[in-house]
N, C-alpha and C positions, 0 to 999 in steps of 0.2 A: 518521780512521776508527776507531782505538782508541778515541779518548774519544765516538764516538757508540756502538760497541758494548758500552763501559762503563756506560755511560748506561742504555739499553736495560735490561741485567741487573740494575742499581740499581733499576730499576725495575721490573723483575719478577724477582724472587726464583725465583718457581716455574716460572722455562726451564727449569733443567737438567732437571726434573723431567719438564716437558712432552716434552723431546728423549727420554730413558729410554725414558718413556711409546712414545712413538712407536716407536721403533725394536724394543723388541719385539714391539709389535704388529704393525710392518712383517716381524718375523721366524716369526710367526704366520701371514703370506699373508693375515691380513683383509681382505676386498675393499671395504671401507667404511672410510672413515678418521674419526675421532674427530671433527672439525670438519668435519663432510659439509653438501652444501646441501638442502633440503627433499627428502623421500623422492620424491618424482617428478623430480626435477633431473637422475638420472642416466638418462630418458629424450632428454635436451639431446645438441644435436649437438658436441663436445667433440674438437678436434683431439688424432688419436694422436699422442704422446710419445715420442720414440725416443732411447732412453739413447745416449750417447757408447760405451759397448760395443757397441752392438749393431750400431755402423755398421762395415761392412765394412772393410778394410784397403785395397783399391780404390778406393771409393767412399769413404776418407778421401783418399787421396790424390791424387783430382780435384780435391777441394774447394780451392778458393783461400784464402791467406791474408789475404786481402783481394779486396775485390771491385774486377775487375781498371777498371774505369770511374772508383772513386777514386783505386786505385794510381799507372793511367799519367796522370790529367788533375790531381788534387788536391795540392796542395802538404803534404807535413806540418806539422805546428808547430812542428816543431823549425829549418825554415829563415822565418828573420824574414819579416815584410811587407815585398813591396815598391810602391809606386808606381805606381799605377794599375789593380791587380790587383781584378778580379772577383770577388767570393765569391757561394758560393749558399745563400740560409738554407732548411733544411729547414722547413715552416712546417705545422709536428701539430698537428691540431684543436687545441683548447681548451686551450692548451699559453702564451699568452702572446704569442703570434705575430703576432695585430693591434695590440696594444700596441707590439710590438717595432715593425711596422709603421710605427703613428700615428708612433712618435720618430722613426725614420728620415726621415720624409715632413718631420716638424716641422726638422729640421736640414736641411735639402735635398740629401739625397742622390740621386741618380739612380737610379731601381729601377726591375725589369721584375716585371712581372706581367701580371695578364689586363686589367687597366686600358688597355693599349696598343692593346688590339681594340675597345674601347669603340666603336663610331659615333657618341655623340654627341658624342665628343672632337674628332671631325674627323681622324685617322690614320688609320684601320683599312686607307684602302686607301693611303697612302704609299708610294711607289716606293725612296723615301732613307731611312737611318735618320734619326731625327730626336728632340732631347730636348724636352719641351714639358710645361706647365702644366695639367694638365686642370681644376684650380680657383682659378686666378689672379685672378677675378674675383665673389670673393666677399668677404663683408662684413670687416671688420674683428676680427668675434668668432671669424672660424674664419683667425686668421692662420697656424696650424700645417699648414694643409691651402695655405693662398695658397703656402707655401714648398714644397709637391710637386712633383718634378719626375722621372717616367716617361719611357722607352723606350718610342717607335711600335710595338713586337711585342707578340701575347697569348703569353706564354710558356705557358698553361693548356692548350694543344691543340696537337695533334701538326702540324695544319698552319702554326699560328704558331710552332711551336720549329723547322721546317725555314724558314719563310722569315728568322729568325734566322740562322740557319745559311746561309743562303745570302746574306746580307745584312753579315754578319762581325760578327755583334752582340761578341762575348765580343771579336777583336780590334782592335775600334774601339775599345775601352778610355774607351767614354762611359757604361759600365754600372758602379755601384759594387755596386749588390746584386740577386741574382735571387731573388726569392719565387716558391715549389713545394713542392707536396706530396709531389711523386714528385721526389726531387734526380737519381736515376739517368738517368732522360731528357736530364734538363737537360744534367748532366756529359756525357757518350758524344755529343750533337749539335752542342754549341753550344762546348765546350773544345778545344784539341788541345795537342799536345806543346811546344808555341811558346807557348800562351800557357794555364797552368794556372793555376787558382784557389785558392779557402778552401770548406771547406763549415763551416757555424754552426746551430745548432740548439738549442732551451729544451725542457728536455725537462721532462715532469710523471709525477707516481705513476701508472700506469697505471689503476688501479681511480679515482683524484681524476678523470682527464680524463673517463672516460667516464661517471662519478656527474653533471659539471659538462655533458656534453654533452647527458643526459638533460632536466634538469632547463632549461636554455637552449632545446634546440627547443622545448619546448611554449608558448613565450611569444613566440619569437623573430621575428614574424611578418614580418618584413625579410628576413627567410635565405629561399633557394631550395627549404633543405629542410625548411621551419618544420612540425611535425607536432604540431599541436592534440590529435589523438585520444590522445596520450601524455596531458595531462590525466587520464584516466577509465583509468588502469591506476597502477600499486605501481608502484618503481623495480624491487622483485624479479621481477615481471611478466615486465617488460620485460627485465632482464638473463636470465631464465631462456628467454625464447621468442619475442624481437622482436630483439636485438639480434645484428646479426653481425658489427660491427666487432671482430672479436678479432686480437690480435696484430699491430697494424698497426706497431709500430714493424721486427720484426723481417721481417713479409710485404714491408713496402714495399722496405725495402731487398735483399731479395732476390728481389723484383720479381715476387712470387707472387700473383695474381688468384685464381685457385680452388685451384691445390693447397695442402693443408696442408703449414707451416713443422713443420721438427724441428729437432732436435738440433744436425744439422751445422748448420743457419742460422744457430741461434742463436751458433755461437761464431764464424760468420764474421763476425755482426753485431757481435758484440763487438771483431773486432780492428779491423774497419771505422772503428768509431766511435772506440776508443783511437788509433787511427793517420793518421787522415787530418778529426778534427771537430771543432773548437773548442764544449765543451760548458757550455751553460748550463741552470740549472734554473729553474723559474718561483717555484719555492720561494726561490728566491735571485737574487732578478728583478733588483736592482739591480747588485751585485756581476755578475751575467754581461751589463749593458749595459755596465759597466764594461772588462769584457774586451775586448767583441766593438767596443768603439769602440777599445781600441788596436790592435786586429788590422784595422781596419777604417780609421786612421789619422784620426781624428775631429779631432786637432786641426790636422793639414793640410788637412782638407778641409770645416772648417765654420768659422763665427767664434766668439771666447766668448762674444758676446752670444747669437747663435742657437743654444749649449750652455746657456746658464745657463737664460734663457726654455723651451726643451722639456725639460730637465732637470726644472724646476719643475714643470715640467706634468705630467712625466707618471711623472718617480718617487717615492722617499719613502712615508713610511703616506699621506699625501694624494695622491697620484701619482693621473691617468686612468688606469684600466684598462680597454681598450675590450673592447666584449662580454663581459664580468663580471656576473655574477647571482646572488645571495645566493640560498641554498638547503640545507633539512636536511646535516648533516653525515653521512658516513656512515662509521662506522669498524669496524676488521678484526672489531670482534664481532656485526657486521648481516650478517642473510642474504645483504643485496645483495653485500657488499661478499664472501664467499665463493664466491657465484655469479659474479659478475665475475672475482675472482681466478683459478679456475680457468679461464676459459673465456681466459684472456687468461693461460696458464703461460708462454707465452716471453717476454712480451713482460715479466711481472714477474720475471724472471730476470736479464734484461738491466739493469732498472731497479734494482728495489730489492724481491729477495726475505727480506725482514729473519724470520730468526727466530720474530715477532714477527705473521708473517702465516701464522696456523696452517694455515689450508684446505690452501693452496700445500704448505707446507713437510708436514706430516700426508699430503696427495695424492703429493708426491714420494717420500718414504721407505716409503711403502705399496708402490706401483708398483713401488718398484724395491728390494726388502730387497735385493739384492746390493750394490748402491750404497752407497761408504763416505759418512760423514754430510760429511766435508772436500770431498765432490764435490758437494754440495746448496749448503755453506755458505759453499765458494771461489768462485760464481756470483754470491752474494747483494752489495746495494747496488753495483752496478760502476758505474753512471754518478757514483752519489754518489763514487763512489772516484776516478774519471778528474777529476771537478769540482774535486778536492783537489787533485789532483795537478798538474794544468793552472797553477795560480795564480801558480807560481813561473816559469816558461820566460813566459806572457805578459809579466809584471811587468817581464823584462828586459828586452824589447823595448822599455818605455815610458823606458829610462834614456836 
């Protein structure tokens, strides 16, 4: 973490100067900060911010240390793998997740998803659990799909996660991995105290996923939620008055549909994630399959042939990356990428509020001149920080 924030100031000279900059302006009460988005932007609907001071002494003291659904059912990392144990991978849009997927499927691991409820698989209405092939019967060219091998449940809907539940999915121990969006559901119906899991997760720059998300629907005519009309609008358009996926890393986990995430969320999210989540980055796609296959015990439960073959396939500079689409870059000096940043403050908090992402850091020490600058800057890159830190406790486990 030192020699990337080494880095960083090598690289620009003119921080400190920008940080100065900043904070006396922030001690000025300027209600517009230096890196603002388009003069109409702050007509945008913009979740209120609620500083760690301003939360009551009460209402800190509710707040959990962890969210009590990974505390009581999730195994931490610091107690090894064991032997037939369930994990759940959190699976964030545009984050690397069907990739991770495809490899899974290509090794033949046993995974649930919404695959289970398919009809034309022939399960959806199975009375027994049952593990089964839904493309066993295809040609030769799609051999990494012939080695899939699904759970009869749609874990994707609340009626298929209780007939899991009612069905003993997590203790029949025929499940190795649950794909979900929403992990909380999963954990709290289908876990219990008898037989807890792993939660896994690729996590991406907040502002990268949702530049990658834009630019994916409008072409993506296979997705459910393919949105052509995104064509005939600006990426800034669209982040300043279409988009409202904001904050989805920290809302989901605290399981928030319409009200706005604060403060407290964010730091529950944070010990959530250090204490109970095996973290990988998309950015470090390889090295975090890496991980999640000794936590996931890949070489007890796959051959080295059917490693090396989906290895080949799908990692390295030539690796498949499924659902991948080449598109403008957008970086911290693009309107978009301001207009996202802010509209998405916790969620680049929790990831990766580098210094270096002005809007953010310029919108934080405005908002809050009371605020010493170690409380902006003790938030910044945490997942990148857990990433590092995680490498050595897995490692062990592989001896």
């Amino acid at each position: 973490m030192k020699d990337r924030a080494r880095t960083m100031l090598t690289k620009r000279p003119d921080l400190a100067v920008l940080i100065f900059a900043c904070l006396l302006l922030s001690l000025a009460s300027i209600s517009n900060f230096i890196f603002s988005a388009e003069a109409d932007e702050s007509s945008a609907v913009v979740p209120d911010v609620l500083h760690a001071n301003d939360v009551s002494q009460e209402e800190e003291n509710e707040r959990p240390l962890v969210y009590p659904w990974a505390r009581q059912f999730i195994r931490p990392l610091s107690i090894k793998p064991i032997r037939n144990e369930t994990s759940v991978y959190w699976h964030i849009p545009k984050s690397g997740g069907t990739s991770t997927k495809s490899l899974f499927e290509c090794l033949g691991l046993t995974l649930a998803s919404r695959v289970g409820g398919v009809a034309r698989f022939g399960h959806a209405d199975d009375s027994e659990l049952q593990v089964f092939k839904p493309w066993s019967t295809r040609g030769n060219d799609s051999i990494s799909k012939q080695n899939a091998k699904y759970i009869n449940i749609d874990v994707s809907t609340s009626d298929g996660i209780m007939k899991g539940r009612e069905m003993g999915l997590v203790p029949s121990g025929l499940v190795d991995v649950v794909f979900t969006t929403y992990p909380s559901q999963i954990v709290e119906n289908l876990f219990d105290l008898n037989h807890k899991g792993r939660l896994l997760a690729m996590f991406r720059h907040p502002v990268q996923r949702l530049v990658s998300k834009f630019f994916y629907l409008r072409v993506a005519k296979w997705e459910n939620n393919y949105e052509p009309s995104w064509n005939d609008i600006s990426i800034e358009t669209w982040a300043r008055k279409i988009d409202r996926d904001r904050n989805f890393l920290v809302r989901t986990l605290a399981g928030k549909t319409v009200k706005e995430v604060n403060e407290a969320d964010l730091q529950v999210a944070k010990r959530t994630i250090a204490q109970r989540f095996i973290v990988g980055l998309s950015e470090e796609y390889d090295e975090s399959l890496r991980r999640f296959g000794i936590m996931l015990n890949f070489k007890a439960k796959t051959t080295a042939q059917d490693r090396k073959r989906c290895y080949d396939k799908y990692l390295g500079a030539h690796g498949e990356k499924m659902n991948s689409n080449s598109h403008p870059k957008i970086t911290e000096t693009k309107q978009a990428f301001k207009i996202i940043a802010k509209h998405n403050f916790f969620d680049m908090q929790l990831y990766d509020v580098s210094v270096l992402d002005y809007a953010c850091l310029s919108c934080a020490l405005l908002r809050y001149p009371s605020s010493p600058l170690t409380h902006i800057i003790e938030t910044i890159q945490y997942i990148l920080k857990l990433f590092d830190e995680q490498k050595q406790v897995i490692d062990s486990y592989q001896q």
